[in-house]
N, C-alpha and C positions, 0 to 999 in steps of 0.2 A: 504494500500500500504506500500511496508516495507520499512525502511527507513536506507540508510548505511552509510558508516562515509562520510567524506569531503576529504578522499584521491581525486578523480576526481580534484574538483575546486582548493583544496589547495595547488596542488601541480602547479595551473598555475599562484595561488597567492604568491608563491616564485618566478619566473621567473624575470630574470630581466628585468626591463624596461617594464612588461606586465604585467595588471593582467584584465582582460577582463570578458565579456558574451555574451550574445545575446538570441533576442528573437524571437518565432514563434513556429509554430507547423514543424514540420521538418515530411514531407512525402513522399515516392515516392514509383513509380507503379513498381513492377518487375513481369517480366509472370513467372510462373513453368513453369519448365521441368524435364524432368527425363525418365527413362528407358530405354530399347532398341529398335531398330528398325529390330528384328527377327521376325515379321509379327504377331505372336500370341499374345504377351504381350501387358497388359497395361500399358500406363505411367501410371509412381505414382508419386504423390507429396510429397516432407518434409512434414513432420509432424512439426504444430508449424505454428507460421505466418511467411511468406513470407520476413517481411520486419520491424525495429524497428520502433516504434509509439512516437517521442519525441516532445515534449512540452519544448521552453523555454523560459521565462515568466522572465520578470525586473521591479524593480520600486524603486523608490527614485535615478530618474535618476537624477544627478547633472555635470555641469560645477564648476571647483573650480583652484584659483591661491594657483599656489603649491600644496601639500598634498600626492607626492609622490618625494622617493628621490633621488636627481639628475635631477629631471623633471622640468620645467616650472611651466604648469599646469597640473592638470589630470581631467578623468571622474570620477565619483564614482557610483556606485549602488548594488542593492541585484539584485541577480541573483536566478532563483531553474531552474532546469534541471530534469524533469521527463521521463521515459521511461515508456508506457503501456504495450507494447503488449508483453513482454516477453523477447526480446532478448537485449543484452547487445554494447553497442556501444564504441568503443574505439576512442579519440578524437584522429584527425590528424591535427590540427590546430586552433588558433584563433588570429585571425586578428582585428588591428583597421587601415583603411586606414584616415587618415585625408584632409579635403578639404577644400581652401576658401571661395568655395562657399555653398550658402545652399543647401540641400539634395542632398549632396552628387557630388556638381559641381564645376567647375574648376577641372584645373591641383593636381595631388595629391602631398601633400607637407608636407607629414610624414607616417613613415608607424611603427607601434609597433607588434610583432610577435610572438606566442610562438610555437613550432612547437610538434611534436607526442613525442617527448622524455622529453617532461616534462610533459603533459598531462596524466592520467592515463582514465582507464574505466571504466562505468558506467554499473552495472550490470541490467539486462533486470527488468522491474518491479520496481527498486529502483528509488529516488529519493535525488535532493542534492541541498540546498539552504546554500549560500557563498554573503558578503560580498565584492566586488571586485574594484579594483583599473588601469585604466593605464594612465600613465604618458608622459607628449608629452610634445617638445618644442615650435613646430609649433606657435607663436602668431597669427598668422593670421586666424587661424582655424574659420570656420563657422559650419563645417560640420562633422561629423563622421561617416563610414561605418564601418562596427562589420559585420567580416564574421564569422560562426563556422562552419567545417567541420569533418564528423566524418562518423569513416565506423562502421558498424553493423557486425551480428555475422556472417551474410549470404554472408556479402560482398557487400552491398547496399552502395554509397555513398550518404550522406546525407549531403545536404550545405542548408545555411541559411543566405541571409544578410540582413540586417536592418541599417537603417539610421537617427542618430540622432541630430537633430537641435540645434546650441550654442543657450542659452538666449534669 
């Protein structure tokens, strides 16, 4: 699998107040279509898959006071962000909602943001592993929801959130 630079992650690792990831296999179903409806022809499908295949996988997930600046406290962990099936995804968001309660309950009482203009794209097939950071004031935090969203080459929206538990 070919492996390309860190433009994608590093560029959410500048962001201020953000530097995130999130994990899961990121799928969804889209039907084909295609062709005309002049009685003789047959619909044809794109060529290529339908739909990006993304994996995004974390670990050395940590709670920490301080370690980003300006922040209270932050998250920290290694993030890789894989694509299989060929097409390329361009991120349009990532999110850390924070909560008091565990997974992900109570009232939400911080939110850190990065949105598609700082985020670059992830070429179909490539992959990208990034150390990553974001920085919250919230003390009362129990909880953390990590949304990523990202649309692919075809146009598929692809969301993913995950929830992870303080200490």
């Amino acid at each position: 699998m070919k492996r390309r630079s860190n433009r994608f992650l590093s560029r959410v690792a500048r962001a201020a107040g953000m530097r995130t990831a999130f994990a899961a296999i990121l799928v969804l179903n889209l039907a084909a279509c295609g062709g005309d409806d002049s009685g003789g022809s047959t619909p044809t499908q794109p060529s290529g898959p339908n739909q990006a295949a993304v994996t995004v996988t974390y670990s050395n997930f940590g709670w920490f006071v301080g370690g980003f600046p300006g922040a209270t406290y932050s998250i920290q962990f290694t993030i890789t962000i894989r694509e299989t099936a060929g097409l390329g995804i361009k991120g349009n968001f990532l999110r850390a909602d924070f909560y008091p309660g565990a997974n992900g309950t109570g009232g939400l009482i911080e939110r850190q943001e990065v949105g598609g203009n700082i985020l670059g794209r992830l070429a179909g097939g490539a992959s990208e592993t990034e150390n990553l950071v974001v920085g919250f004031n919230a003390g009362a935090t129990a909880s953390v929801v990590l949304t990523f969203n990202a649309t692919d080459d075809r146009g598929n929206v692809l969301v993913n959130s995950q929830t992870f538990n303080c200490c």
